[in-house]
Residue, then its C-alpha position, 0 to 999 in steps of 0.5 A: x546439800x543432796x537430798x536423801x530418799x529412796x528409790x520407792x519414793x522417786x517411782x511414787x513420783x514418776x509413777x514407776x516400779x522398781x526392779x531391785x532394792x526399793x529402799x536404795x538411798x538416792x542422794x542425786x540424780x547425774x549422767x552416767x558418766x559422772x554417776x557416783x554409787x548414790x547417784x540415780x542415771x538415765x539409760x533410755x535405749x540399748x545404747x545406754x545400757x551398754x554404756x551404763x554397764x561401766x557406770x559407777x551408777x547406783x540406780x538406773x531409770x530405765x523404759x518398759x520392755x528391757x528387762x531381758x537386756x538389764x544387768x543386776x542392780x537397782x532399776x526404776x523402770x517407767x513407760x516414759x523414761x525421760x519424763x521421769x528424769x525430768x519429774x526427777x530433775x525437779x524433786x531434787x532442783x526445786x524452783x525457789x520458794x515462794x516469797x514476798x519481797x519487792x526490791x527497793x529500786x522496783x517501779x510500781x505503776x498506779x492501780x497495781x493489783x496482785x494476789x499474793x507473794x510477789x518477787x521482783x529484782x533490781x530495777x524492775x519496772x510495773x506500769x500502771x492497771x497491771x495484775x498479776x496473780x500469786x507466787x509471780x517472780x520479775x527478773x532485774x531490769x524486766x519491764x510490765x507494760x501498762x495493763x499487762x496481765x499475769x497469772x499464777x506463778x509465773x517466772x519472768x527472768x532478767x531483761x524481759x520486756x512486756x509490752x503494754x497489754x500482754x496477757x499470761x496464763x499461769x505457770x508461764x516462764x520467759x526467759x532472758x532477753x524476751x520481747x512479747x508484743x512489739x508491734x508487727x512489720x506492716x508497711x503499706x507501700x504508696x510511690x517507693x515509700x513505706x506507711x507504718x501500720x499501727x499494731x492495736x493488738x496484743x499477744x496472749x500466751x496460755x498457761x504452762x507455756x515457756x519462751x526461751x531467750x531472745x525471742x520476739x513474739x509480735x502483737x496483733x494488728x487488732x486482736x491476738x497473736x495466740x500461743x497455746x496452752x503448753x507451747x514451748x519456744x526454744x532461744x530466738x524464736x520470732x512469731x509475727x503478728x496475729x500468728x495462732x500457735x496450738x496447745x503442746x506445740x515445739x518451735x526449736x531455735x531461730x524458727x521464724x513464723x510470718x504474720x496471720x499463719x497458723x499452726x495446730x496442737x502438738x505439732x513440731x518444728x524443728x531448728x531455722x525452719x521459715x513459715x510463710x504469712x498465711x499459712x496453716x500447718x495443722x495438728x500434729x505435723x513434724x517440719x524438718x530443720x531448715x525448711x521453708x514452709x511456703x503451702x499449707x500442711x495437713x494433719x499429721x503430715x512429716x515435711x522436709x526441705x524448701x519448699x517443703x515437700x513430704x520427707x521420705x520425697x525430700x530424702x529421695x532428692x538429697x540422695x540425688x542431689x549430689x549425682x547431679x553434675x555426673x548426671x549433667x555430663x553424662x546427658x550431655x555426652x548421650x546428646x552429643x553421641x546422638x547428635x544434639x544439640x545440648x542448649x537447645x535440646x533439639x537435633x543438630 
C-alpha cells in the first residue's frame, strides 16, 4: 500500500523547497514514463524536463537554476536532485524493521556475543568468539567465520561468506555471493614450481560501506586489506590482498585491484578498469572504463586507457587510431615517391 504524505513533508526530508502546492498528496514516487497524477518523478536536467512535460506526474524533483525552464505544477526543487530521489526512495521503501528472530537451523558458534535484535535466515552458520552489534540481518546459507566482528545494522544478504576474523563498521551491506577475506594469490616460485604463501591477515571495512554481489575481497598477508569508510563496490568487484581503499570512494563492476596498491578518498574507477600491484591512485582521481592502470596516479588527475594516460591525451589517440592504416599507406607511398626503402626506413 502507498503511503500518503504531502510535498512539504518530502522537502523537510530532503532539505528542499517547493515550488507550488505544499500540501500536494504524494502516494509514490516512479519514472516519468509510468508516473501517475499522485506519483512524484525525477527530472535532473533540460532533458527531462522536455520529457516531463508529457508525463502523467504529479510532482517533479527538480535542481536549482531551472526555474525559467519549469512549466506550471508542482515542484520540490533541491540543489542535489538525485540525492533527494534517493532520500525519497527510501521514505516510502524502508529497509525492514528491526526483529529479533534467529531461524531454527541457524549454527551458533561457542562465545557468541550480540548486542540486540539479531535476524538470521535458514541454515546460517556463526562460528565461535563472533560479535556483532544491534539490528544485524544474516541472509540463508551466509557463513561468519570464527571471530569475525560486525557492527550495527548491518545486512549480510543470501550466500555470503565471512571468513575467519573479518571485522565490519556499522551500517555495512554485502551483497549475494560476496567473499571477504580468502586468502590472497601469493606464491613463491623455487625450480618451476609455486610455494603457497600463508595469509595471516584479514580485511576490514569502515562504516556505511556496501559490497555488491559476486565480489571477492583478499585478506592481508599479515595485517588488513582496508576498504573506507563510505566505499562502494559494485557487483564482481575483486581486491587483492593488503589493498587500502579511501573513504567515499567508487569501484564499478569487474574492476580488479592487485595485491598492496592503494587508492585515496573520493576517487572513482570506472567499469573493468585493472590496478596493478603497488600502486597508489590518489584522492579524488576518475580512471575511465577498461584502463589499466600500471603507474602512479596523483590527486585529482582524470586518466583513460592502457596504459593509463591523462583522458583529454587518451581522447587525442583514439581519435587517431582509426586513421591509422590510411597513415601507414600514405607514408609508405611518400618512401616509395622519395625512393626509400619502407622496412628499413633508409634510401634505396
Amino acid at each position: 500500500m502507498k503511503k500518503k504524505v504531502t510535498l512539504a513533508d518530502l522537502a523537510d526530508i530532503c532539505k528542499g523547497r517547493v515550488l507550488g502546492d505544499p500540501d500536494f498528496e504524494v502516494r509514490g514516487i516512479a519514472p516519468l514514463e509510468n508516473a501517475g497524477p499522485e506519483d512524484l518523478s525525477l527530472a535532473m536536467n533540460a532533458k527531462y524536463l522536455r520529457q516531463a512535460a508529457s508525463s502523467r506526474a504529479g510532482a517533479l524533483i527538480v535542481g536549482e537554476g531551472v526555474q525559467e525552464k519549469l512549466f506550471e505544477g508542482n515542484y520540490l526543487i533541491s540543489d542535489a536532485p538525485y540525492w533527494a530521489f534517493a532520500k525519497i526512495l527510501q521514505f516510502f521503501h524502508p529497509d525492514p524493521a528491526p526483529c529479533n528472530r534467529i531461524h531454527p537451523s541457524t549454527f551458533v558458534g561457542d562465545n557468541f556475543t550480540c548486542k540486540g535484535n539479531l535476524f538470521t535466515d535458514a541454515f546460517v552458520v556463526i562460528g565461535q568468539d563472533v560479535e556483532m552489534g544491534e539490528d544485524c540481518r544474516i541472509g540463508a546459507n551466509s557463513v561468519i567465520g570464527d571471530a569475525c566482528v560486525l557492527g550495527d545494522g548491518c545486512v549480510i544478504y543470501p550466500n555470503v561468506t565471512l571468513y575467519p576474523g573479518t571485522r565490519l563498521g556499522n551500517r555495512v551491506r554485502i551483497h549475494s555471493g560476496s567473499v571477504i577475506g580468502s586468502d590472497g594469490f601469493g606464491f613463491a616460485p623455487r625450480q618451476g614450481s609455486w610455494e603457497k604463501i600463508p595469509h595471516l591477515g584479514s580485511v576490514e571495512l569502515g562504516d556505511d560501506v556496501e559490497i555488491g554481489a559476486g565480489c571477492t575481497l583478499d585478506r592481508g598477508t599479515f595485517g588488513y586489506t582496508r576498504i573506507g569508510n563510505g566505499v562502494k563496490l559494485d557487483d564482481q568487484v575483486h581486491i587483492g590482498h593488503n589493498v587500502q581503499i579511501g573513504e567515499n570512494t567508487l569501484l564499478v563492476a569487474q574492476v580488479g585491484i592487485a595485491g598492496s596498491s592503494q587508492v585515496g578518498k573520493n576517487s572513482i574507477l570506472a567499469g573493468k578498469v585493472g590496478v596493478s600491484g603497488h600502486i597508489r591512485i590518489g584522492d579524488c582521481v576518475q580512471v575511465g572504463p577498461m584502463a589499466g592502470v600500471a603507474h602512479d596516479v596523483a590527486d585529482g588527475q582524470v586518466v583513460s586507457g592502457a596504459p593509463e594516460m591523462p583522458h583529454r591525451q587518451w581522447l587525442k589517440v583514439q581519435r587517431i587510431l582509426p586513421r591509422l592504416p590510411e597513415m601507414r599507406r600514405r607514408i609508405a607511398a611518400l618512401e616509395r615517391k622519395l625512393g626509400m626503402d619502407a622496412k628499413e626506413g633508409t634510401e634505396t
